[in-house]
N, C-alpha and C positions, 0 to 999 in steps of 0.2 A: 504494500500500500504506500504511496506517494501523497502527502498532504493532504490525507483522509478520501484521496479516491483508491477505490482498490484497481491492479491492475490483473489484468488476464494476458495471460504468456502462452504463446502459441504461435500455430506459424499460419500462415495467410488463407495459404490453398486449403488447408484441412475441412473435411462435409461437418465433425465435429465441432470444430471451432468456429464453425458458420454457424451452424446451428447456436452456438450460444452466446455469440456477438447478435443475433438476431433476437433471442428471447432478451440478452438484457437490453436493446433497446427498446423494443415491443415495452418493456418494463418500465423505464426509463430512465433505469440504471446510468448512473456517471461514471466511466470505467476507463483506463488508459487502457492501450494495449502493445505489448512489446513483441514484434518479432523475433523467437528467438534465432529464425532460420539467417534472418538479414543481420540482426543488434547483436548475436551472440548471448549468452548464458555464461553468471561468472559462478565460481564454484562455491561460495558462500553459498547462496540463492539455492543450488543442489543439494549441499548440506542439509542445509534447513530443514528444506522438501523431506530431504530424505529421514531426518529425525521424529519429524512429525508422523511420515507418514508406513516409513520405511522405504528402502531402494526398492524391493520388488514392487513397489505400487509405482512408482515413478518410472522407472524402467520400461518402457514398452517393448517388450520383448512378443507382442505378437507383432508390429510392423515390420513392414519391410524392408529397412533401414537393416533392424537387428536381425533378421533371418537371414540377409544374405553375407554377416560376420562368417568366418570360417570358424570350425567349430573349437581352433585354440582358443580364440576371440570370447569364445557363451563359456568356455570351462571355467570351471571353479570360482564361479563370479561371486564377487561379495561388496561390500556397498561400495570401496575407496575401485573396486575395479569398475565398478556398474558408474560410478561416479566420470572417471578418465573418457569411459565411452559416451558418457550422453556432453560430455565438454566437446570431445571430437566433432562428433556427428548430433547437433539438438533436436533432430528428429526421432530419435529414440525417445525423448521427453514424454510421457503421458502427456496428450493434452485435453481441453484445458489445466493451467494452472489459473485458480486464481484467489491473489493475494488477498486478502482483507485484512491485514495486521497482523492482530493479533493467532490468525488460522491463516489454512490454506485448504482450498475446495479440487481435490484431483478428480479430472474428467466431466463432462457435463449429466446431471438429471438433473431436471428441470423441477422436480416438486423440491431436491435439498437445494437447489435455490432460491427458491419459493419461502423457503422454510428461511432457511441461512438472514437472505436478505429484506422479507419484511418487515 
């Protein structure tokens, strides 16, 4: 969150992250939004993510980004490795992220947004 807007991190093209750049406007939600494909992802921000939420939730490891690692790449992952990969490549990132502060919302449904933010 940035000066009490929250932001939603994601990358542009995603049918997910349309989908929920369109409900929060529909809403009329104030929300910044940060490419991470274009702006980069610093690894604080992953951290975080990933304490809150754990690396296996942030990790997308069903995309197609992480399927086509070789399989040295998916072995023995654990979060400081799952962490180096989604730095490399930020489309491994779950998306949406989105920040409100004090939390962080991974993936879009629309009723825990619902809930979250009215």
């Amino acid at each position: 969150m940035t000066d009490g807007i929250p932001v939603l991190y994601g990358i542009k093209a995603c049918d997910t992250m349309k989908k929920a750049r369109t409900w929060l406007d529909q809403q009329g939600v104030t929300y910044r939004f940060h490419d991470y494909k274009s702006a980069g992802i610093d690894r604080a921000s992953l951290e975080k993510w990933c304490a809150e939420h754990g690396w296996q939730t942030v990790l997308n490891r069903a995309g197609t980004t992480f399927r086509k690692l070789d399989d040295a790449q998916k072995a023995d992952l654990d979060q400081a490795k799952a962490i180096d990969l989604m730095l490399a490549a930020p489309s491994m990132i779950k998306r949406p992220v989105l920040d409100l502060g004090d939390r962080t919302l991974i993936g879009f449904k629309p009723e825990l947004y619902s809930t979250v933010l009215a």
